[in-house]
N, C-alpha and C positions, 0 to 999 in steps of 0.2 A: 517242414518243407521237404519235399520229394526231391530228393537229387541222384543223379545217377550218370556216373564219369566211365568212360571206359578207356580203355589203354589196351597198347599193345599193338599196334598198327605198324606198316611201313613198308619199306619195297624189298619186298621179294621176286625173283625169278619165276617163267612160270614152272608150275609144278613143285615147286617150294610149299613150306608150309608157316601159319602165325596163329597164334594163341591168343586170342582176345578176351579182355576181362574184362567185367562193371562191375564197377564197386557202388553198392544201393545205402542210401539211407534216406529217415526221415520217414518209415513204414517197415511193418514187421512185414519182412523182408521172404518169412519163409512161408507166409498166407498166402502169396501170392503168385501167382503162372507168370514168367519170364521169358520175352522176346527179344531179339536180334532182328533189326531191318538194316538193309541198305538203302542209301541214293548213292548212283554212277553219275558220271558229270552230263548234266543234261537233263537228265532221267526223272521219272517218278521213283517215289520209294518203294521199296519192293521187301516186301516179308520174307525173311531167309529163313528162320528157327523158333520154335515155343517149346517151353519146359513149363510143368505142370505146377502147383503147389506141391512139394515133396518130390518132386521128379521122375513119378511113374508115368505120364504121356509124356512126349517129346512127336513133336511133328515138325516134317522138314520140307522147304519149299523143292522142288523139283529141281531144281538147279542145283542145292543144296545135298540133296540124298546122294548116298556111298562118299562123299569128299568133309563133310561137314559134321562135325558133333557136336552138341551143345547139352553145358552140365548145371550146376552151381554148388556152392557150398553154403548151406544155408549157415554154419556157424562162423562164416567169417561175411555171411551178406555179399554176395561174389556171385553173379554168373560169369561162366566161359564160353567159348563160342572158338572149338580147336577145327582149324582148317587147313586143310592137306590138296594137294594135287590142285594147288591155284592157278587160274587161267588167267587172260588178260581183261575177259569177263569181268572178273569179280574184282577189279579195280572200281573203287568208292569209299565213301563213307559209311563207318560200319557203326552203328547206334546199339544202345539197349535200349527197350521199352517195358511200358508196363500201365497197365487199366487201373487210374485211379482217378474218383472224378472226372474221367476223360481220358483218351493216352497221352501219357507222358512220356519223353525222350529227353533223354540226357546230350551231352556234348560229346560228340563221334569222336571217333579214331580212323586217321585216312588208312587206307591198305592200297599198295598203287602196286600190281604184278606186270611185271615187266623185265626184255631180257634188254 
C-alpha cells in the first residue's frame, strides 16, 4: 500500500522559513519522480515542485522558483520540500505526491505564515 506522510509544517512569520518532509513507503521509492502540491483554504490544488527519478530534473511552479527547493533522499525514502522567504501566500496545506495507478497524495502538513 502506497503511503506517504509528510511533516514539518506550522506558523511561521512572513519571510521565515520550513522544511517539509515525506516520508514514502509501500514502492520503490527511488523509481519514482516526486511532487509537492498545495491547497490554500478555499482553493484548488496547486502544483508547487517535481523531482525527478534520481533527482536530475526538478521543476518549480512560478510562485515557487528562487524561494523553494525540493530534494529527496532516496536511502531513507524522504522527499524535502525547503522553503525560505514565506509569504502569506503560501498559507495551506502542503502534500507530497506521486504517479502510481493514478495520483496519490498522502496526508498534508498545514504551513500557516503569518505575523
Amino acid at each position: 500500500e502506497v503511503q506517504l506522510q509528510a511533516s514539518g509544517g506550522g506558523l511561521v512569520q512572513p519571510g521565515g522559513s520550513l522544511r517539509l518532509s515525506c516520508a514514502a513507503s509501500g514502492f520503490t521509492f527511488k523509481d519514482y519522480e516526486m511532487s509537492w502540491v498545495r491547497q490554500a483554504p478555499g482553493k484548488a490544488f496547486e502544483w508547487v515542485a517535481t523531482i525527478s527519478s534520481g533527482g536530475v530534473i526538478i521543476s518549480y511552479a512560478d510562485s515557487a522558483k528562487g524561494r523553494f527547493t525540493i530534494s529527496r533522499d532516496d536511502a531513507k525514502n524522504t522527499a524535502y520540500l525547503q522553503m525560505n522567504s514565506l509569504k502569506p501566500e503560501d498559507t495551506g496545506v502542503y502534500y507530497c505526491a506521486v504517479m502510481i495507478n493514478g495520483p496519490r497524495r498522502g496526508q498534508g502538513t498545514q504551513v500557516t505564515v503569518s505575523s
